[in-house]
C-alpha positions, 0 to 999 in steps of 0.5 A: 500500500506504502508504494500505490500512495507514493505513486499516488501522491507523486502524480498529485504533486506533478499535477500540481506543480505542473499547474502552478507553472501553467497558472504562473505562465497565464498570470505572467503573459496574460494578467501582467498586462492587463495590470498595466491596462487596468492602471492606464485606463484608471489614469485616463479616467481620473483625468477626463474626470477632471476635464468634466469637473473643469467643464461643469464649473466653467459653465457657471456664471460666477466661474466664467467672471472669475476665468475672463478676469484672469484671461485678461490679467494675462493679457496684461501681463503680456504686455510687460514682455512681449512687444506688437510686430507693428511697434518692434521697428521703434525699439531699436529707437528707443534703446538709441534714445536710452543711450543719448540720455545716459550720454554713451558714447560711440554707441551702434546698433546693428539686427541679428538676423541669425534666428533658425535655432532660436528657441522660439523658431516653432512658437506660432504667436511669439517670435524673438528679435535680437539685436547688438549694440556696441559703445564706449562708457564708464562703470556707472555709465554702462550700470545705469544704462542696463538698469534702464533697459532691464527696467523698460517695458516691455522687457529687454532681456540682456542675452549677453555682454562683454567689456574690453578694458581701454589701453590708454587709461581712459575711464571708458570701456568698449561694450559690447552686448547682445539683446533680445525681445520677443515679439507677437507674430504678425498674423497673416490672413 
C-alpha cells in the first residue's frame, strides 16, 4: 500500500506543480498586462474626470467672471514682455534714445538676423528679435544704462555682454552686448 500512495501522491504533486507553472505562465503573459491596462485606463479616467469637473464649473456664471478676469490679467501681463510686430521697428529707437540720455558714447546698433535655432523658431504667436549694440562708457555709465533697459517695458532681456578694458587709461570701456525681445507674430490672413 506504502508504494500505490507514493505513486499516488507523486502524480498529485506533478499535477500540481505542473499547474502552478501553467497558472504562473497565464498570470505572467496574460494578467501582467492587463495590470498595466487596468492602471492606464484608471489614469485616463481620473483625468477626463477632471476635464468634466473643469467643464461643469466653467459653465457657471460666477466661474466664467472669475476665468475672463484672469484671461485678461494675462493679457496684461503680456504686455510687460512681449512687444506688437507693428511697434518692434521703434525699439531699436528707443534703446538709441536710452543711450543719448545716459550720454554713451560711440554707441551702434546693428539686427541679428541669425534666428533658425532660436528657441522660439516653432512658437506660432511669439517670435524673438535680437539685436547688438556696441559703445564706449564708464562703470556707472554702462550700470545705469542696463538698469534702464532691464527696467523698460516691455522687457529687454540682456542675452549677453562683454567689456574690453581701454589701453590708454581712459575711464571708458568698449561694450559690447547682445539683446533680445520677443515679439507677437504678425498674423497673416
Amino acid at each position: 500500500m506504502d508504494t500505490v500512495c507514493k505513486k499516488y501522491f507523486t502524480k498529485t504533486a506533478l499535477i500540481w506543480a505542473a499547474c502552478f507553472v501553467l497558472f504562473f505562465l497565464v498570470h505572467i503573459f496574460v494578467m501582467a498586462p492587463q495590470k498595466k491596462n487596468k492602471e492606464e485606463i484608471g489614469r485616463q479616467f481620473i483625468e477626463k474626470k477632471r476635464m468634466y469637473e473643469f467643464a461643469i464649473k466653467a459653465t457657471q456664471e460666477g466661474t466664467r467672471e472669475k476665468l475672463n478676469r484672469q484671461i485678461e490679467e494675462l493679457r496684461s501681463k503680456l504686455g510687460d514682455f512681449v512687444i506688437n510686430y507693428e511697434d518692434s521697428a521703434n525699439m531699436t529707437l528707443d534703446i538709441r534714445q536710452i543711450a543719448t540720455e545716459k550720454q554713451i558714447a560711440s554707441f551702434t546698433i546693428k539686427n541679428q538676423t541669425n534666428q533658425a535655432n532660436s528657441p522660439l523658431a516653432k512658437c506660432r504667436f511669439i517670435d524673438e528679435s535680437r539685436f547688438n549694440i556696441s559703445f564706449n562708457a564708464g562703470f556707472n555709465q554702462f550700470a545705469t544704462f542696463l538698469n534702464t533697459l532691464e527696467r523698460r517695458q516691455p522687457v529687454v532681456f540682456v542675452d549677453k555682454f562683454k567689456i574690453t578694458r581701454n589701453d590708454d587709461n581712459s575711464q571708458e570701456h568698449r561694450v559690447n552686448m547682445s539683446l533680445a525681445f520677443f515679439v507677437k507674430k504678425k498674423l497673416s490672413g
